[in-house]
N, C-alpha and C positions, 0 to 999 in steps of 0.2 A: 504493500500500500504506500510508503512513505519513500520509496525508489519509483515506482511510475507514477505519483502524483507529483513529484522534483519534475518530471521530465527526463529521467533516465531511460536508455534502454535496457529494460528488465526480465529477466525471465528464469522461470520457476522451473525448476529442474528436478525430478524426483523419481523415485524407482518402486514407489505405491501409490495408492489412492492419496490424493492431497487429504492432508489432517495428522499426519502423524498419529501420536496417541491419543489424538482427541477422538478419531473413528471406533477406537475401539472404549470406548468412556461411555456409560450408560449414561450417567448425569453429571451436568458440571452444577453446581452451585455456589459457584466464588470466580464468575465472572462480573463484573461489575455493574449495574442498569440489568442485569436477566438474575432474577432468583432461581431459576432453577431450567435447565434446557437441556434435549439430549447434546453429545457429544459430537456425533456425527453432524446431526444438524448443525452445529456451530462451527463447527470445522467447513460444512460447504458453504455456507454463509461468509464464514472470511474468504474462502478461495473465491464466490464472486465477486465481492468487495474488492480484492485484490484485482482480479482483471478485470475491472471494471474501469479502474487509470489507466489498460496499458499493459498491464503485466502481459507475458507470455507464458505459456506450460509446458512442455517437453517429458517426454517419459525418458527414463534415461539412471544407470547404475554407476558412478564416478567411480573408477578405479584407482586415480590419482590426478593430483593439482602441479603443473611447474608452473615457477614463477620467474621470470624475467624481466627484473628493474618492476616498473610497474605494469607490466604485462602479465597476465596470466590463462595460463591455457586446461582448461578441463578436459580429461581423459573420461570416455567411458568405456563401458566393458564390450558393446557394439562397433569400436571403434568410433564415435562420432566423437568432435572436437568442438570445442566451444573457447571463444579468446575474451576476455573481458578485462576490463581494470580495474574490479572488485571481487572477494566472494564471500557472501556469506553463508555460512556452514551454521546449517540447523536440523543434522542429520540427528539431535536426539540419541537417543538408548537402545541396547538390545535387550529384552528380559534374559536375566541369567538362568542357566539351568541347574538342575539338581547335581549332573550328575553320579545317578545312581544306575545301577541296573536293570531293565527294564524298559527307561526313559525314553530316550533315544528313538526303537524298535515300534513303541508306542505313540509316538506323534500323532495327532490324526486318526488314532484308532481309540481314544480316550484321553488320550494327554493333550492339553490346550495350556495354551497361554494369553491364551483371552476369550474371558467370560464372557463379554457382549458377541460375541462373535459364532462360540460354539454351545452357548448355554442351552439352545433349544432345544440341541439333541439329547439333553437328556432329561427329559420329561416323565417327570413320577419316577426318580431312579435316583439315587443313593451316590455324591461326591465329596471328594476331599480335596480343602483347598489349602496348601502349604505359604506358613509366613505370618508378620502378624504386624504388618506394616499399612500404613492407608490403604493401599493398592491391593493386599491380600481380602481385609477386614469387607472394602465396598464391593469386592468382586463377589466373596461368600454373597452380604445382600442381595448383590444382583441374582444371584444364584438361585434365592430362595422360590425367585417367582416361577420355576420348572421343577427342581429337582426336591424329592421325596424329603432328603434330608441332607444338609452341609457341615461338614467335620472340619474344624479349624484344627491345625496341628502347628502349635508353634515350640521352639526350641527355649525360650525361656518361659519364666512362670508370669510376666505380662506383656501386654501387648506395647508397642511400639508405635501404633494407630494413635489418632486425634482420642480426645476422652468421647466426644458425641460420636463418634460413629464406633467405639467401642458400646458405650449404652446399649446404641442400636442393636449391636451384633448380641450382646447378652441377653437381653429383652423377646431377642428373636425367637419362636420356639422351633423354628425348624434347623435351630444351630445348634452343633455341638459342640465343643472345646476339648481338645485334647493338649495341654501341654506339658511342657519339658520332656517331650519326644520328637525324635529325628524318624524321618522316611529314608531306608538304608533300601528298597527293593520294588521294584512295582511290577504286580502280576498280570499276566493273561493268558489266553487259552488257546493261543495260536494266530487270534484274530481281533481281538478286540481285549480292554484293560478289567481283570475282576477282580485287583484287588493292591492292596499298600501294604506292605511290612513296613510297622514305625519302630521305632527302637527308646527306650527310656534313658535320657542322658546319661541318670548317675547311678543305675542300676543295670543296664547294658542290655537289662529282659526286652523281648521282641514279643510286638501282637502281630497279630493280621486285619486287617480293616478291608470287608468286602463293599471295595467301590466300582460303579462305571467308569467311572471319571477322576483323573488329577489334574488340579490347575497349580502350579507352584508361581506362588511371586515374592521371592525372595532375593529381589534386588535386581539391579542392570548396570549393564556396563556402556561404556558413551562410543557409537559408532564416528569410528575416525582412522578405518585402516586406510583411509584414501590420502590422510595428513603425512601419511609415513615421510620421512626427510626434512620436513618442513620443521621439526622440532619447536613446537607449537603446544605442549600439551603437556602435562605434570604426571607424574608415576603412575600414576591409576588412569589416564591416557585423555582424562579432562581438558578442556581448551584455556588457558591460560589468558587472557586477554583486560583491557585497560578498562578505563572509565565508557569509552566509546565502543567497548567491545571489541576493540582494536585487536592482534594477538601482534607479536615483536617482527611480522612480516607485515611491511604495509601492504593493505590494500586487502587482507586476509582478516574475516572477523566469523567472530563465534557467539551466537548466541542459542538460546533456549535451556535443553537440558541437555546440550553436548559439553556445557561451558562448566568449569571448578567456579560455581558459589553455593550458596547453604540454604536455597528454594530455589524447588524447581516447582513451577505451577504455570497455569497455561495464561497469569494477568504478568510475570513477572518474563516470560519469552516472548510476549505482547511488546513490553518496553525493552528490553536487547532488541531484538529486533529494527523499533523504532530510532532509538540511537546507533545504529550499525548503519542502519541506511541512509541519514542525515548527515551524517559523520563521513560515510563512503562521496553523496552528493557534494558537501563541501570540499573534498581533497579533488576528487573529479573536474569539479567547476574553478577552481584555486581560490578558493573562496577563503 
């Protein structure tokens, strides 16, 4: 929005459905002016808003960025090339995996990693959702409105989540709570997932939990293997960058939840964003 309404030439480059995590978000409610709105909806809302100035859209997987002075040129995995004088990097997170044994094999045959996305299938049927962070806690919710019954399994004895959407989760009666147990094994039968070995931290004893389904959300990691060289990014592989969201490469900026700060929320990648682009028009313009 704030690159094609400058009068830049803009374009949005992306290798999914425009929205990032916001498509797979049942509800947002800490957008600002909306109390409450699906995820998806809000995510296609910005995306017309966006081309609405201007913007342009490309589908397209970055393999890597060189930079030359203030040239730079985008690699994708198609071979297509793209030269610009800016880029900003809002590639976001991967959900981290388990793993365990089982996982892997299991993809798509019961194992998700997004609730909005695969929850339907399991309708009147019994799942476990590992974690116990906002993102594990709202997904259980989401959860409730298909499945029989949702087992939280987290690894300490409280949660990690906001305190009101803990309430919620306790208050729920299609929730269960299992903690200070790890998921060491996830079953099936050839074809599809029937079941969790949890393990008890400080007793080491093992159950079995007959589930259809596992959703684990236990953290992510910040998609940035395209940064490689650019030495742009701090040990955990976060984008390092200034007030302007600048990073030590001009002309190269990071925002949302690819970036090292201490919230990631969808009103605080709203504003990186709007500073990156503003920041980018005035170095463009010599302003």
């Amino acid at each position: 929005i704030y690159g094609s309404r400058a009068g830049l030439s803009t374009l949005i480059l992306e290798m999914g459905a425009p929205g990032g995590k916001l498509i797979k978000t049942n509800e947002i409610s800490n957008w600002p002016g909306i109390q409450k709105i699906n995820g998806a909806e809000l995510a296609s809302q910005m995306f017309d808003h966006a081309t609405s100035f201007g913007a342009e859209y490309a589908y397209g997987e970055v393999t890597d960025i060189q930079v030359d002075s203030d040239k730079k040129k985008i690699i994708c995995s198609d071979g297509s090339v793209y030269a610009c004088q800016a880029v900003i990097v809002a590639s976001g997170t991967v959900e981290r995996m388990l793993h365990i044994t089982g996982e892997a094999e299991n993809v798509g045959r019961g194992v998700s990693y997004c609730a909005v996305c695969d929850g339907a299938f399991f309708k009147d049927k019994e799942v476990c959702v590992i974690g116990g962070g906002n993102s594990a806690l709202e997904e259980a919710l989401y959860l409730t409105q298909f499945a029989k019954k949702v087992t939280i399994v987290i690894r300490r004895d409280v949660f990690r989540g906001e305190e009101h959407i803990q309430k919620q989760v306790e208050e729920n009666p299609r929730i269960a709570i299992i903690k200070k147990h790890v998921p060491v094994a996830i079953l099936d039968d050839g074809n599809k997932v029937t079941g969790i070995v949890l393990q008890d931290v400080d007793t080491k004893e093992e159950q079995t939990l007959e589930v259809a389904g596992v959703f684990p959300y236990v953290g992510a990691d910040p998609a940035v293997s395209f940064l490689k060289g650019l030495d742009v990014c701090d040990a955990r592989g976060y984008m390092l960058v200034d007030e302007n969201n600048e990073t030590k490469v001009k002309g190269i900026y990071g925002v949302g939840d690819v970036v090292a700060k201490p919230l990631r929320q969808v009103v605080t990648a709203a504003s990186d964003g709007a500073n990156a682009a503003q920041h980018a028009f005035h170095q463009i313009k010599g302003i």
